[in-house]
C-alpha angles and dihedrals in degrees: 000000000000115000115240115256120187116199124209121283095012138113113252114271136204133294094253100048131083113187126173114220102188115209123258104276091349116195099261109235098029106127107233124244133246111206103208106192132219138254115302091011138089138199096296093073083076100035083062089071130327102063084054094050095041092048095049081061100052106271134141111224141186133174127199128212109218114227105291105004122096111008091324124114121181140170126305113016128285075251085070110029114118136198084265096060094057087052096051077049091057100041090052089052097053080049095063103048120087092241145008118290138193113239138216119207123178123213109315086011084058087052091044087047100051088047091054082043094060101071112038136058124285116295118205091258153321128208118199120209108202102334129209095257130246098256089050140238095318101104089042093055089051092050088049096041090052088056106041105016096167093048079057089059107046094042084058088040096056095032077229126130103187084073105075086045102050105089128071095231093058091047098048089044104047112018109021103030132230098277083057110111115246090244096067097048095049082048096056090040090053090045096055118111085180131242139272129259096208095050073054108057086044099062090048102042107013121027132054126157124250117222089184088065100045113094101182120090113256147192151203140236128182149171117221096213086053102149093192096039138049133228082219095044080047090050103045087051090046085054089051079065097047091252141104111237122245110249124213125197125228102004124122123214099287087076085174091052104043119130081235092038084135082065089056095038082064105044087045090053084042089059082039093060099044098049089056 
């Protein structure tokens, strides 16, 4: 089955078409850019507002919907989905597209990213927004499970995800920040289909990404009041790519959906630059 793949300015499609909307006088020869989501998210965290602000500027942009998050359905169930099936996800979705793109990947989406990376020839570029690090999600659960210890367990409990993310007060604290408006983070909280535990345990236990095997040119983007990922985690994965991460103060982890997301728009069309 086809990812889905929803261009700019269109209404989400279904999960077996692949369409490309061009921006308004956009910049010939630009690639154009594949937003991949994080965990617990779908593609409207960039139709919000960064495939507005890129395409005002002459940017082609897609975003894809992961199996079973957004509007997106898929086989199997989110119980069952790995690490591997958002990367077959990912790879149907650069499939689809005329030419190559760089992609932009948040989080999970930057882990998924640098999997589908590994075993293709260079793309233009990729830009990764507070990515899972290279030593996996160890250190984050920790940092989650010293703050909400019972939404830990019952997410283990339950082999259910979606249950340490499904309250306003763990999103604000440990994705979105304390400046962030309530309605965004009701709105993330109400947009939610959840996460799998598997995707999960993989990134714990499984899958890691492989700079060494990567051959596109890559960068890094970090908060600095990331409460899942260091600085130092950031800085360490932006070294694997023989660069130094770009550090943003202020910012916690939902780098799209930041109250200061333009400031990461630009620091994200800033990496872009530079990569092309």
């Amino acid at each position: 089955m086809s990812a889905t793949v929803i261009p700019s300015l269109c209404r989400a499609m279904t999960t077996t078409e692949t369409r490309t909307q061009p921006a308004t006088d956009s910049v010939t020869g630009r690639p154009p850019l594949l937003f991949v989501h994080g965990a617990w998210a779908g593609a409207y965290v960039w139709h919000d507002h960064f495939i507005p602000w890129f395409t005002e500027r002459g940017w082609e942009c897609h975003a894809i919907d992961l199996r079973h998050h957004g509007d997106r359905g898929g086989p199997k169930t989110l119980r069952r989905t790995r690490i591997k099936d958002y990367v077959d996800d990912l790879a149907a979705a650069v499939a689809d597209l005329p030419r190559l793109p760089v992609i932009i990947g948040h989080s999970m989406g930057a882990l998924v990213t640098q999997r589908y990376l590994e075993w293709r020839w260079a793309l233009p570029g990729a830009v990764l927004l507070a990515p899972v690090p290279l030593g996996g999600v160890w250190r984050a659960t920790g940092r989650f499970t010293r703050r909400h210890p019972l939404k830990f367990l019952h997410a283990n409990v339950t082999f259910d995800l979606g249950k340490a993310m499904n309250t306003a007060a763990v999103v604000r604290s440990m994705l979105m920040g304390h400046d962030a408006d309530d309605a965004a983070v009701n709105a993330m909280v109400t947009r939610s289909r959840g996460e799998s535990f598997l995707a999960y345990l993989d990134m714990m236990f499984v899958t890691r990404a492989r700079p060494q095997l990567v051959q596109t040119p890559v960068r890094v983007i970090i908060g600095d009041h990331d409460r899942l990922f260091s600085v130092k985690e950031a800085t360490r994965h932006a070294g694997a790519y023989g660069t130094e991460p770009i550090v943003l103060t202020g910012l916690a982890h939902h780098l799209p959906g930041s109250p200061r997301w333009e400031q990461v728009a630009n620091a994200t069309l800033k990496a872009i630059e530079d990569l092309l």
